[in-house]
Structures are given as C-alpha cells and as structure tokens.
N, CA, C and O of each residue as an XYZ file, in Angstrom:
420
protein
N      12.534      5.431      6.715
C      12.428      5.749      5.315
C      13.758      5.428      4.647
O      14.862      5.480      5.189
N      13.483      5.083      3.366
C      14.894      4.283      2.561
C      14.703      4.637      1.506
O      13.735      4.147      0.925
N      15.553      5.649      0.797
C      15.491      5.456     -0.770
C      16.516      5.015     -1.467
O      17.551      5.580     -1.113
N      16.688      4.141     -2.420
C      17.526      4.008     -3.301
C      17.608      4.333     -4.397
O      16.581      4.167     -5.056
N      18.701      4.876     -5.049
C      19.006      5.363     -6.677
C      19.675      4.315     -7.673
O      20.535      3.571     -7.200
N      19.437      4.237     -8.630
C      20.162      3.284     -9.489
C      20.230      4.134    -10.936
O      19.121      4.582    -11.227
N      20.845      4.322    -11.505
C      21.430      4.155    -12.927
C      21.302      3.420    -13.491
O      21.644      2.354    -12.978
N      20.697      3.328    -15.053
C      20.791      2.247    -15.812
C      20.891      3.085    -17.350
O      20.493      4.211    -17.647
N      21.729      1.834    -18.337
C      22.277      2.335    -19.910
C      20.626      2.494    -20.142
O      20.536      3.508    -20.835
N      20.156      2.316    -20.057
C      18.631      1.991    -20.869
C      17.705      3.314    -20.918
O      17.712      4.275    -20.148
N      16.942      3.082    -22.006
C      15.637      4.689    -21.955
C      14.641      4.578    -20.892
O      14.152      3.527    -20.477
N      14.393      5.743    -20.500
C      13.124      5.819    -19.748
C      12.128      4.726    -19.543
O      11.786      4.149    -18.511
N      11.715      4.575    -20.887
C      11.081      4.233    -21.294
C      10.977      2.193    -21.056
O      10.057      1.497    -20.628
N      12.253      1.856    -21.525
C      12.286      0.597    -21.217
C      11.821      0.583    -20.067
O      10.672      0.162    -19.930
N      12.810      1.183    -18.533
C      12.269      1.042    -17.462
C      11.057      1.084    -16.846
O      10.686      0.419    -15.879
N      10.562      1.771    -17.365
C       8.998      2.029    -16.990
C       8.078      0.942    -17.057
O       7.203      0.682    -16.231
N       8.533     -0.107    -18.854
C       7.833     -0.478    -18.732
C       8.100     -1.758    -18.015
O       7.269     -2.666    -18.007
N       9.458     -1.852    -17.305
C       9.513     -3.039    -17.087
C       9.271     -2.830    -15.021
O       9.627     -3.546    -14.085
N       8.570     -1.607    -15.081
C       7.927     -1.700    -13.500
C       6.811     -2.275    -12.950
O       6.334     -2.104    -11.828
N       6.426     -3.004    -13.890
C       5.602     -4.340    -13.148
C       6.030     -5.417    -12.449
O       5.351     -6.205    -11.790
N       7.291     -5.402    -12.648
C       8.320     -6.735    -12.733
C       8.672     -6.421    -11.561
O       8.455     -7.370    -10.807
N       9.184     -5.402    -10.951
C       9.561     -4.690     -9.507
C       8.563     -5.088     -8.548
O       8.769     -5.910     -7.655
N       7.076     -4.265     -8.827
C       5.812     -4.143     -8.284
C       5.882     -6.229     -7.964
O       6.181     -6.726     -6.878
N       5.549     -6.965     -9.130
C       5.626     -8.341     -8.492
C       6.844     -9.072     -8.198
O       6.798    -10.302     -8.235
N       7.841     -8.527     -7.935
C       9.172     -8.797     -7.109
C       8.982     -8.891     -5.740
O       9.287     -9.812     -4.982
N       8.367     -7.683     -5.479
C       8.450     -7.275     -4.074
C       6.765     -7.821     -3.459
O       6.589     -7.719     -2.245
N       5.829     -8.269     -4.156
C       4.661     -8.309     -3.655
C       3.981     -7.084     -3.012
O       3.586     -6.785     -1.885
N       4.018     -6.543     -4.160
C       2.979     -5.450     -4.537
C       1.554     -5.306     -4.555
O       1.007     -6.205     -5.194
N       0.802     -4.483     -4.068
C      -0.282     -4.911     -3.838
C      -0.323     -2.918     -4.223
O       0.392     -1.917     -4.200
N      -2.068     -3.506     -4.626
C      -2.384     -1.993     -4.983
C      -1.723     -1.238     -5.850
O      -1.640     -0.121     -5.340
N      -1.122     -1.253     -7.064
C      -0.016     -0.508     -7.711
C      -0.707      0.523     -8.304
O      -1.835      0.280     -8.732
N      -0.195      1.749     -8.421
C      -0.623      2.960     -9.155
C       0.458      3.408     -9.717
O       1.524      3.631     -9.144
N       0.142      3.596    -11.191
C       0.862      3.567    -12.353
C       0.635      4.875    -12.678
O      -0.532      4.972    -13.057
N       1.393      6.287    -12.719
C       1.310      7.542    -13.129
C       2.286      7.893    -14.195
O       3.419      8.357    -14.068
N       1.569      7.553    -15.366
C       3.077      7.297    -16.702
C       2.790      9.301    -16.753
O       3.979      9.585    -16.896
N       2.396     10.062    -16.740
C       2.410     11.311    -16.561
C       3.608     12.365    -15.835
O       4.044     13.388    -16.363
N       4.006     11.813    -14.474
C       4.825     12.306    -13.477
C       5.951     10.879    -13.607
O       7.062     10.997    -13.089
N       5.537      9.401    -14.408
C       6.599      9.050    -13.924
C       7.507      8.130    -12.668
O       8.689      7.932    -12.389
N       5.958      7.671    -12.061
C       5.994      6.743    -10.930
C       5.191      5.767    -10.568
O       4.088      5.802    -11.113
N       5.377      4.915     -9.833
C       4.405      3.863     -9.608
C       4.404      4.093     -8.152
O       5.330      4.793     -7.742
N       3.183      3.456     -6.897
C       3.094      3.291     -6.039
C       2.771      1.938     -5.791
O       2.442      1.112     -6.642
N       2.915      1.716     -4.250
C       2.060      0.063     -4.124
C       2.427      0.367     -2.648
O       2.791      1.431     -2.148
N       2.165     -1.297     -1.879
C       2.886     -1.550     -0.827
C       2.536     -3.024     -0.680
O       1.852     -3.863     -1.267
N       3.579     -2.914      0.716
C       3.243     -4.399      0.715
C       2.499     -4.798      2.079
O       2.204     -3.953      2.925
N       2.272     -5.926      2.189
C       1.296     -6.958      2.915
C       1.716     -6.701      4.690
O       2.460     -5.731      4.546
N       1.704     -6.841      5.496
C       1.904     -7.425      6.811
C       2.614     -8.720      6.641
O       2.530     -9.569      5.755
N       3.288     -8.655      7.650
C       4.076     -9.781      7.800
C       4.074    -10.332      9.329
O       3.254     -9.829     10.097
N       5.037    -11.436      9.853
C       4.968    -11.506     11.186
C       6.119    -10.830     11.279
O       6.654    -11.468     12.186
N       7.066     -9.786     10.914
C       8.178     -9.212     11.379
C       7.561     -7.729     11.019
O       8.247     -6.890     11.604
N       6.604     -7.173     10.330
C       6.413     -5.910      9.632
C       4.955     -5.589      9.666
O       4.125     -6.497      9.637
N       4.552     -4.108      9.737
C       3.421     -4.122      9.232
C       3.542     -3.862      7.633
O       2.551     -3.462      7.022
N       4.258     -3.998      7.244
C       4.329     -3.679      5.859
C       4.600     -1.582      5.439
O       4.297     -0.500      5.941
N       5.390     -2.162      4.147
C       6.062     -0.890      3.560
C       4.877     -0.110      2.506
O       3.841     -0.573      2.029
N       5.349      0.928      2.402
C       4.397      1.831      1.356
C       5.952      1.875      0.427
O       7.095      1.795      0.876
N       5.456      2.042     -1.133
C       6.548      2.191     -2.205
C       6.635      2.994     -3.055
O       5.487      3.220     -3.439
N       7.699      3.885     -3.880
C       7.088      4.627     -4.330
C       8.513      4.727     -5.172
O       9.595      5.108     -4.725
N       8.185      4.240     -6.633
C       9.492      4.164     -7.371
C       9.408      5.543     -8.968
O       8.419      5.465     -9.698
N      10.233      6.371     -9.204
C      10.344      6.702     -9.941
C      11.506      6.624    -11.229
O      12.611      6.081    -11.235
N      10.885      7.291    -12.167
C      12.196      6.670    -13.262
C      12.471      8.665    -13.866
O      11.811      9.649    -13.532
N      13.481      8.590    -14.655
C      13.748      9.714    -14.848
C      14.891      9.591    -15.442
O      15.857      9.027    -14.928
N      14.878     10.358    -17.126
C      16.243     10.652    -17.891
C      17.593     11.042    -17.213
O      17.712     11.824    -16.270
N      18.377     10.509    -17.717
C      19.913     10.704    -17.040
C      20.468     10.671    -18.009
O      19.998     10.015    -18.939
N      21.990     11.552    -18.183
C      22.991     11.232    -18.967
C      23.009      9.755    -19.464
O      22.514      8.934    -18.691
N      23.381      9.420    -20.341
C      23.455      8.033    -21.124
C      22.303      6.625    -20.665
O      22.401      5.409    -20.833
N      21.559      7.230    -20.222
C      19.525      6.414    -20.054
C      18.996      6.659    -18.872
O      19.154      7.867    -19.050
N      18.548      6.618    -17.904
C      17.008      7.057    -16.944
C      18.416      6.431    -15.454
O      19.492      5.834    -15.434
N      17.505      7.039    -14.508
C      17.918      6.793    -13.504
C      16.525      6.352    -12.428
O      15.550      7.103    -12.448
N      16.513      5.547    -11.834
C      15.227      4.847    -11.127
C      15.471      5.143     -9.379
O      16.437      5.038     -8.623
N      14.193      5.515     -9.243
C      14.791      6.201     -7.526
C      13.847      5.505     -6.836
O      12.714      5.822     -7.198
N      13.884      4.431     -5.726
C      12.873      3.387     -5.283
C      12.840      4.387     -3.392
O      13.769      4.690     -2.644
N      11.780      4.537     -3.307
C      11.754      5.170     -1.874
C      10.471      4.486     -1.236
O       9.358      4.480     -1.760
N      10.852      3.832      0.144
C      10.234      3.209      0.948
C       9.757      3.672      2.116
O      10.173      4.795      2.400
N       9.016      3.174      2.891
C       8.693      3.880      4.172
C       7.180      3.096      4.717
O       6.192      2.656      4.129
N       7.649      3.209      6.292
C       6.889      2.177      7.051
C       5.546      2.507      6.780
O       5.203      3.530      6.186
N       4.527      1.347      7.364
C       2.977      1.783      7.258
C       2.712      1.867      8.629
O       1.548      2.178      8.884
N       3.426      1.686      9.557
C       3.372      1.752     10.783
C       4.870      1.341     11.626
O       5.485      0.311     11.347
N       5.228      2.097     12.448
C       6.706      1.441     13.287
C       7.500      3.050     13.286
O       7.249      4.235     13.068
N       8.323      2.378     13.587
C      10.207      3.483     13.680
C      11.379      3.242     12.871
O      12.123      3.894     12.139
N      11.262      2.084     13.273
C      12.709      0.774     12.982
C      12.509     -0.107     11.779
O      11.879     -1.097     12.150
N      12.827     -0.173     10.264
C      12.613     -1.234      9.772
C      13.193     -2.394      9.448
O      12.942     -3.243      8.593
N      14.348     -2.243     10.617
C      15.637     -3.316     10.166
C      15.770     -3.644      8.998
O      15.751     -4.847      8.737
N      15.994     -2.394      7.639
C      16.510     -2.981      6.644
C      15.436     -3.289      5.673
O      15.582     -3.232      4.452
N      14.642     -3.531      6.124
C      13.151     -4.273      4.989
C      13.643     -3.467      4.021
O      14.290     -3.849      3.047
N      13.227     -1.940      4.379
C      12.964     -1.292      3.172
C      14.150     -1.444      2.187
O      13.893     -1.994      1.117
N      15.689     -0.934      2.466
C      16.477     -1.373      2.077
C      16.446     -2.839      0.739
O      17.058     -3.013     -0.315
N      15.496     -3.570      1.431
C      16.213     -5.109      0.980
C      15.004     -5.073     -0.242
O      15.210     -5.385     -1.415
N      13.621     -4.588      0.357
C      12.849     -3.956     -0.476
C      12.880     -3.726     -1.988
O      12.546     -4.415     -2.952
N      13.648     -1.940     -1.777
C      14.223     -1.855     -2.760
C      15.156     -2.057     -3.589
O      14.842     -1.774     -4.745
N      16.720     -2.636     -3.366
C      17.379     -3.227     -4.274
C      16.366     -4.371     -4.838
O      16.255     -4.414     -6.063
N      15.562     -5.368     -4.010
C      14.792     -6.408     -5.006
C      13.938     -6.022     -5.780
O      13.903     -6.861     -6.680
N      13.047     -5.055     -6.016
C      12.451     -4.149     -6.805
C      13.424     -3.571     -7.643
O      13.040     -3.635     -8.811
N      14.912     -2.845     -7.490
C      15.656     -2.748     -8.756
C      16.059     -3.682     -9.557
O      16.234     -3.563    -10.770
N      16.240     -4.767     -8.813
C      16.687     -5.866     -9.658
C      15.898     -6.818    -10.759
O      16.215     -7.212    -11.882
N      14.667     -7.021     -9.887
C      13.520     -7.391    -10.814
C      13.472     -6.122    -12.107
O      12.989     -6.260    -13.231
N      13.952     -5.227    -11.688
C      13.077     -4.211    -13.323
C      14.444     -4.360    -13.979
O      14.346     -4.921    -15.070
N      15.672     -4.032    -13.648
C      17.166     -4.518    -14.161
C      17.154     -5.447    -15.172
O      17.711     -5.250    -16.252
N      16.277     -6.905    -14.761
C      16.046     -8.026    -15.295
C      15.145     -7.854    -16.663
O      15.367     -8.235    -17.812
N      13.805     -6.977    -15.968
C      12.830     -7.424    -17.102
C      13.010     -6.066    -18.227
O      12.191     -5.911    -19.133
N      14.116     -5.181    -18.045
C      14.378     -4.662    -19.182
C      15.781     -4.947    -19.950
O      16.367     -4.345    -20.851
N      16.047     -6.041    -19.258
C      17.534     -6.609    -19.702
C      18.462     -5.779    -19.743
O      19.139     -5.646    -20.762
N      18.665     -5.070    -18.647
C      20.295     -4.303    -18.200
C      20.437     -4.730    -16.755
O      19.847     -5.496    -15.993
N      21.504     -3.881    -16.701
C      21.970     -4.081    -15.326
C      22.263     -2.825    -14.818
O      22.369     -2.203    -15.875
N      22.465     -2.029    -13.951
C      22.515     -0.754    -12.981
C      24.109     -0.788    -13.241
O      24.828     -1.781    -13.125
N      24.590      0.797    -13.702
C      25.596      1.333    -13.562
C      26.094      1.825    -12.222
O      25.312      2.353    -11.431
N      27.337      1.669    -11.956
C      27.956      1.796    -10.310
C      28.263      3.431    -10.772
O      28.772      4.214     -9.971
C-alpha cells in the first residue's frame, strides 16, 4: 500500500475537476466519481509485471487551496516494487497539468 499527498495553490474544486486527467494518466478503468465525500476510485489493468492496482484519490481544502491524497494498493501480491508509488505521482501530475498548477513542496 502507497499513499501519496500533494499540495496544490488551487481550489478544491479545480482539482476535482481535473481528476479525469489522473484517472486517464494512469489507465483507469472503472472510475467512481463521489463529488459528495470527495474521491474518485478506479484501478488498473494486469500487466506482465502486476496484477494490477486498486486507486483511490481524494481532494480536500488546505490552507492556501486543497490538498490531493492518491492511495494505492495491490489487487493481488505483497511486493509492488514501486508501481504504486510511480502510480501515483503520475496520477498527480496528470491532474497538476489539467488544472494548470503545480504541487507545493
């Protein structure tokens, strides 16, 4: 299991809507969109290295705009050498993009 946090200047709101952009970053499949609580789900495919990840990204107000919390986790295994990891920064970055900011350090 892998979660990542990111910060961004931006509203909630931008982010949210730019979580489609994540969802087809990462090859998303199945996405569930809960603008209520604030999260999306999906996962991804099988691979020949993976059985594939389950995803589960939320967004949420922060001091000076939303903070986005991407949490991963196997669909089967122990070990994900990283997938999830690599996963989610590419899922932050795609939504980074399609709401035109960039993640505060």
């Amino acid at each position: 299991m892998t979660t990542v946090q990111q910060s961004f200047p931006a509203p909630p709101q931008a982010l949210w809507n730019a979580l489609p952009a994540g969802v087809a970053a990462i090859g998303g499949q199945g996405p569930y969109y809960d603008p209520m609580r604030g999260f999306v789900s999906c996962r991804t495919g099988m691979s020949f290295l993976s059985w594939g990840q389950e995803i589960t990204a939320t967004v949420a107000p922060a001091a000076g705009g939303s903070t986005l919390t991407i949490l991963t986790s196997l669909k089967m295994g122990i070990f994900d050498w990283g997938e999830g990891k690599r996963l989610a920064h590419r899922f932050a970055a795609a939504v980074a993009q399609a709401a035109g900011t960039h993640a505060q350090a």
